[in-house]
N, C-alpha and C positions, 0 to 999 in steps of 0.2 A: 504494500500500500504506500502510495505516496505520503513522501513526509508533511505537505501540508494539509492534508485530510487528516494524517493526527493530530497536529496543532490546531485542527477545529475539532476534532472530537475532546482534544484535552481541554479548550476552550467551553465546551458544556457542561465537562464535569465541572469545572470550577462553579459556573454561572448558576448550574443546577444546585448544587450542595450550598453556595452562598445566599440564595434566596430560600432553600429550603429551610434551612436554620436558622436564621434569622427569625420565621414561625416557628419553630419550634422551641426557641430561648423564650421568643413572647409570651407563649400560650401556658406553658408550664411553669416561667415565673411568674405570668397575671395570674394562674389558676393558685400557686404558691402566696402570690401576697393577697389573693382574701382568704386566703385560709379554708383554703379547698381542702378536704378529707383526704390523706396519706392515699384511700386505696381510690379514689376519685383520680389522682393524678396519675396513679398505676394503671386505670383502667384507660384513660387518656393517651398515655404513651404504647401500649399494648397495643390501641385500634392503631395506629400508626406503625407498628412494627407486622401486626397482623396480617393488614391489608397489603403492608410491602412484600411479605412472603408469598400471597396468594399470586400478587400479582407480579413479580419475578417469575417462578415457577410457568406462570402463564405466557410471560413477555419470553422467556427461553424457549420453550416448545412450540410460541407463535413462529416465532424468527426463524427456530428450526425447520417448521413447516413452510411456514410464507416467506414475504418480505419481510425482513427484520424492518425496512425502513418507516412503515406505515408504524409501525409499533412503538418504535424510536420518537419519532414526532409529536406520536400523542399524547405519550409518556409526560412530553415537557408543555405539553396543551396544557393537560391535565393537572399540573403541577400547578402553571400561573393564572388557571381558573378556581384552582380549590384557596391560592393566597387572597386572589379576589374577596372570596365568600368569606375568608374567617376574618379580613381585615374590614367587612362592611357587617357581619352579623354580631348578635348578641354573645358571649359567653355564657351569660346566665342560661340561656336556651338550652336545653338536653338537647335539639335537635345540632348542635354549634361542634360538637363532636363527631359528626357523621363529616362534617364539612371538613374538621381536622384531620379526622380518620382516610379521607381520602388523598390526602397529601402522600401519602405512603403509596398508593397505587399508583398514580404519577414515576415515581421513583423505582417501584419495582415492574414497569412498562420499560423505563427507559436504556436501564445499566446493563442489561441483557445484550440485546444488539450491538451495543457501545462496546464492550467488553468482546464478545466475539469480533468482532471488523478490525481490531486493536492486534489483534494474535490472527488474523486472518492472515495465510502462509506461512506461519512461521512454525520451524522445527525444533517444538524446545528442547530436544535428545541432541542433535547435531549445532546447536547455536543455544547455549545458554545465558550469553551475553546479551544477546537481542530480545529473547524475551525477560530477564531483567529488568534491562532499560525501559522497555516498554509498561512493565508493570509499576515499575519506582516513579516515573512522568503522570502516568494515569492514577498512580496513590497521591502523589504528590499536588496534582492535581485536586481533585476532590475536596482532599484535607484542607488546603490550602481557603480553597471555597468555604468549608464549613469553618475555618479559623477565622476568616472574615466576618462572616456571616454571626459568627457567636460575638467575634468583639466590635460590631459596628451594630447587633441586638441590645447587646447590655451598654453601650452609649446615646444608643435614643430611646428607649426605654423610658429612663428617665423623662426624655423630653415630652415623651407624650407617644399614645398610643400608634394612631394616626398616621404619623411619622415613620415608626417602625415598619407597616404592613405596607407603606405607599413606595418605601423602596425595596422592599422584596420584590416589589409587584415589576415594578420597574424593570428591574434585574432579571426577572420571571422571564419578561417580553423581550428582550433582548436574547435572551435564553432560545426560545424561539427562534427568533431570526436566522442565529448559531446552528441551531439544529435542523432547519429547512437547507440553511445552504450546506452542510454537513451531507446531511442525506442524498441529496441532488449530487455529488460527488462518489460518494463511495460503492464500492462494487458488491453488488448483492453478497452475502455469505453461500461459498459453492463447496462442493465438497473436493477434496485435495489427497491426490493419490502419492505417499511417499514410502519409497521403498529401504526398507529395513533390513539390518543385520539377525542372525536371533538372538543376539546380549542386547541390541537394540529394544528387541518385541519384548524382552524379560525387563528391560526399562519399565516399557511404557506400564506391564504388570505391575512392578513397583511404584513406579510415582499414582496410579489408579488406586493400589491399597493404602498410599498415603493419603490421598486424594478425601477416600473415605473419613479415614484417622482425622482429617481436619472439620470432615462437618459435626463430628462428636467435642471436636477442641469447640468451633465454635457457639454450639449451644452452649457451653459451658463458660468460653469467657464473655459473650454477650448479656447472659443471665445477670453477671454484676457490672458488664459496661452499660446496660440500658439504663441504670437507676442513674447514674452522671447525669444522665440527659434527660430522666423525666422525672428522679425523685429525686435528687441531689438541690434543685432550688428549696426545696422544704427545708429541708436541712441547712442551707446556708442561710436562709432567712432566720431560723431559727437561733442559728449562732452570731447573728448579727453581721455578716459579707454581704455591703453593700451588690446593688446592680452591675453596677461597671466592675468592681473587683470580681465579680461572680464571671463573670465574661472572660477578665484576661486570666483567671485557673483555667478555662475549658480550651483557651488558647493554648495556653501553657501545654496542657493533657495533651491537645492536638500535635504541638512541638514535638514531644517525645514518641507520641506515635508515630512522626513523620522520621524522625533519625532511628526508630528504629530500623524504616524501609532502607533508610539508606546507608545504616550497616551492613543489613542483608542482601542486597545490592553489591556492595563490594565486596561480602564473604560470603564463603561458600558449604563454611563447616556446617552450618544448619540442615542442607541438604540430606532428608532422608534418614535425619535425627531424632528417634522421639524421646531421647535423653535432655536433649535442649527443647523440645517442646513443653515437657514437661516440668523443667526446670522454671523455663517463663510462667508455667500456670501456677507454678509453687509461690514466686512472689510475688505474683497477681493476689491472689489467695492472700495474704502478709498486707499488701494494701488495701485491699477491702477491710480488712480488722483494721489500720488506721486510720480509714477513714472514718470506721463504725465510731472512733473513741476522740472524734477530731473536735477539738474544742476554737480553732482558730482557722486563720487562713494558711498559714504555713503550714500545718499538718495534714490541713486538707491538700495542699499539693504534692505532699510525699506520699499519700495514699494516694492519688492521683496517679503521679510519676508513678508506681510500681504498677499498678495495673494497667496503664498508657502502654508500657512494653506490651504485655501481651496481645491489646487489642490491635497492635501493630503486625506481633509477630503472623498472629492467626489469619489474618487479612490478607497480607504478603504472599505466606508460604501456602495458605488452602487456593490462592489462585493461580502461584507457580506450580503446585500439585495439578488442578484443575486444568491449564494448561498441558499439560505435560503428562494427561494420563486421560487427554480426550483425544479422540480424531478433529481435524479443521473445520468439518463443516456440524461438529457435536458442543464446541465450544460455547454458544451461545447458551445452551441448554444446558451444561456443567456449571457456566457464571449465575444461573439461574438459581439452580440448585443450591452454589454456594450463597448468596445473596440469601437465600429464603430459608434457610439453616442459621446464619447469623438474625434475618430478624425475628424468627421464632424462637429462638433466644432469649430475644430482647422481649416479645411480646411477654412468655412465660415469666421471665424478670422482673416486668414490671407488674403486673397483675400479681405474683406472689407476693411480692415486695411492698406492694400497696396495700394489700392487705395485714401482713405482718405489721409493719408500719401502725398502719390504724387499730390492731386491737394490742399489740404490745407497746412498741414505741418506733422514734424513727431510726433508728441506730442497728435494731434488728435485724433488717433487710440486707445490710453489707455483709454480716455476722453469717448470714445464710447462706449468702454467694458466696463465700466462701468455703462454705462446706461443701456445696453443690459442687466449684471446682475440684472438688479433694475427688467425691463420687467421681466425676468424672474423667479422672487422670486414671482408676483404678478400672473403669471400661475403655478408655484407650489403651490401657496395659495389654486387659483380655482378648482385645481385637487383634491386636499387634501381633499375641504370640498367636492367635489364629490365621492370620491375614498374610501374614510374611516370616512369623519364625518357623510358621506348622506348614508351608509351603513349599515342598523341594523347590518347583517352577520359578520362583521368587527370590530364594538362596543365594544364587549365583550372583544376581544384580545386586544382592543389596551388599554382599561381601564386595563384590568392584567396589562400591558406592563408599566404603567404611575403609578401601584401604586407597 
């Protein structure tokens, strides 16, 4: 694919993730400062993570089938028509939820397609550098958008409502423009015949069983990255983090998840590791307990920072996996997968979390994703030794791989 097609597709992710958030810092800290019900804002953040899984899942198997592009576009239609609705309707309205809650379908319409055309030809057994690059620009990307997005939410906030919604909105349509001229360029997703060695084909086995290993990693670290984003303003209101400081921790958060890509980017020891995956989920797991006992703003960035890595690592490496353990023209529908894995995650997360929250306290919820990660480092164990240690077929590649 030509290089300036992805400098407009990188140019969406940013434009999409900086409008998206922007709603989402709103909605969750207006819902946070009238003193919305802990599981009230679990349940909020949940339809939003919800609706993205369903619609991922759907936006991969569309693209698979159809044109990814009609999918792509609507994706970001649907984005700057749901910012519309929650920046002109009530909050008070139960119906103001469904209009939040579709912000997520937008998102999990769009990242599908984007994500396949991104790795469209590309051989990530014979070129690992290429697809690197391409995954660290298109993280860096996004991130970059939702770091804007959070600290230019938590500076007009303040200023008034109004304000906030009218430049997402903005941002939204522009978003658009990006994504029609994107489309109109790139070349449908086709399917790509490459021929292989057989330590090659024992790869691709391998990176498919890691492939798996990551959508278990990701239910398990999104379970406590979801509450950052949809129960964490409770908790900072309550410790007294003003608006705008509450903005530049989730900046900060975003910092650390961005250098994590781009360690892994230029190292390769992670590769086909679950010794350092699981290591990341261990002080994931460590920051959630600081967060739980965080009485300030500096401790909330050390809780922060420790789990910031992991949300980075599992993002990175489940779509270098995913890459690398799909076929070319399957790609779209593997991003899907991954996408819809992480925000059922988050949905779970925050729904459990909101409620623990409201009948224990708010501190709870972190205390819980933590355990949850423990659980589930101890089912990526049992996969592992079934997946690739109990696998002759698998053996050979993963011993290359380690030595």
């Amino acid at each position: 694919m030509n290089s300036r097609f992805r400098l407009l597709l990188y140019g969406v992710c940013l434009l999409t993730d900086f409008s998206a958030f922007i709603v989402i810092f709103a909605v969750s800290r207006g819902l946070a400062e009238r003193h919305a019900e802990t599981w009230y804002l679990g349940v909020a953040g949940a339809g939003v993570s919800l609706s993205a899984a369903i619609a991922s899942i759907l936006g991969g198997w569309l693209s698979h089938r159809f044109d990814g592009r009609i999918v792509f576009v609507s994706g970001a239609i649907v984005i700057s028509t749901c910012i519309a609705a929650c920046g002109l309707g009530d909050p008070a309205n139960p119906w103001y939820l469904l209009l939040y809650w579709s912000l997520g379908s937008g998102l999990g319409l769009l990242y599908p397609p984007l994500m396949g055309w991104l790795n469209q030809g590309v051989d990530a057994h014979a070129n690992h550098s290429g697809v690197s690059r391409t995954l660290i620009l298109y993280c860096v990307s996004w991130n970059l958008g939702m770091m804007c997005g959070q600290l230019t939410a938590g500076s007009l906030f303040s200023v008034g409502r109004n304000w906030t919604y009218l430049t997402a909105f903005v941002v939204s349509l522009c978003n658009i423009v990006l994504a029609i001229t994107a489309a109109r360029r790139v070349v449908p997703l086709i399917a790509t015949t490459v021929d292989r060695t057989p330590e090659e084909h024992q790869a691709v086995e391998l990176a498919t069983a890691f492939k798996r290993l990551s959508w278990i990693a990701n239910l398990g670290g999104m379970f406590g990255g979801s509450m950052v984003l949809h129960l964490l303003p409770e908790l900072a209101v309550t410790i007294g983090v003003a608006p705008e400081e509450h903005g530049k921790l989730l900046a900060v958060w975003r910092a650390v998840i961005v250098g994590t890509y781009f360690v892994m980017y230029r190292a390769t020891f992670w590769h086909y590791s679950l010794s350092i995956s699981l290591t990341s989920q261990v002080l994931a797991a460590i920051g959630l307990v600081v967060i739980s006992q965080a009485n300030s703003s500096l401790t909330l960035l050390v809780g922060l920072a420790l789990l910031g890595q992991l949300v980075g690592y599992n993002y990175f490496s489940g779509l270098f996996y995913s890459t690398a353990g799909s076929s070319h023209e399957r790609r779209a529908l593997s991003a899907g997968i991954h996408e819809a894995t992480l925000a059922m995650g988050m949905a779970v997360g925050t729904i459990v979390g909101g409620v623990l929250g409201s009948v224990v306290n708010q501190r709870v919820p972190y205390q819980m994703a933590a355990a949850v990660l423990f659980v589930m480092i101890i089912a990526q164990t049992v996969a592992w030794w079934s997946w690739v240690r109990g696998n002759p077929r698998r053996q050979p590649a993963a011993s290359a791989v380690v030595q």
